[in-house]
N, C-alpha and C positions, 0 to 999 in steps of 0.2 A: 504494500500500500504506500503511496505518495504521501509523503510528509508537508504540510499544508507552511508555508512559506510564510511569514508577513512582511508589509510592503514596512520598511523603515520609517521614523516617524521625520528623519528631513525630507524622505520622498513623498509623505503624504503633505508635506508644506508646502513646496513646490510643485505638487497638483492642483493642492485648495486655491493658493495663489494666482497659480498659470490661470487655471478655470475662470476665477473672477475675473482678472486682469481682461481675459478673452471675450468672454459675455459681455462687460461692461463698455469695453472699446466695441464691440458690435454693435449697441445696444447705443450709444456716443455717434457712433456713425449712422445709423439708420432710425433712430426716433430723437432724442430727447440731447444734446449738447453736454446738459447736464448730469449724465451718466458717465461723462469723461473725468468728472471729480474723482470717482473712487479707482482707478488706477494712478494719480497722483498721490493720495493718500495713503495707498500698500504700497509706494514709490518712498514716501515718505519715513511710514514703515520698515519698511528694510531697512533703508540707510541708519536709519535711529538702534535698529537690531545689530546693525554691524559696528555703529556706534561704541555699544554699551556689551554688546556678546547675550544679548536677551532676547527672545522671539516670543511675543505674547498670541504670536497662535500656535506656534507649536506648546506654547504652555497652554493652552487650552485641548489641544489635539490630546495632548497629552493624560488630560483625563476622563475622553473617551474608554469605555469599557472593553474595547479591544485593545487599547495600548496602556493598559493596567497592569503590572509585571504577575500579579498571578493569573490572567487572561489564559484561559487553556487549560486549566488545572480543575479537573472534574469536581476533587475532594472539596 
C-alpha cells in the first residue's frame, strides 16, 4: 500500500498565495479595478514576512487539523 505523502506547509503557502494573487488579478482585470488591492497587500505581506522571518498565514495554515503534528495518528 502507498504511503499517503503530505504536501509541506511552505508548499501549501505558496499555493494559498499563488491562488489568491491569481483570482484577484483576474478578477482586477475583468470586473472591479479594485480587486487589484489584494495582490498589493500579500505583496506587502511577504516583504514584511521576509522582513521579520514570520509568515502569519503559514501561522494560520498551520493550525489547520491536517498540519497538527499528531495528524494521522489513529490512537
Amino acid at each position: 500500500m502507498a504511503e499517503k505523502t503530505s504536501m509541506s506547509l511552505q508548499r501549501q503557502v505558496y499555493l494559498v498565495l499563488g491562488a489568491v494573487v491569481l483570482l484577484s488579478a483576474l478578477l482586477g482585470a475583468f470586473t472591479s479595478r479594485g480587486w487589484l488591492l489584494i495582490p498589493v497587500l500579500i505583496g506587502i505581506g511577504l516583504l514584511n514576512a521576509a522582513r521579520t522571518g514570520t509568515c502569519r498565514v503559514m501561522a494560520l495554515l498551520s493550525r489547520l487539523p491536517f498540519n497538527t503534528p499528531d495528524s494521522g495518528n489513529i490512537s
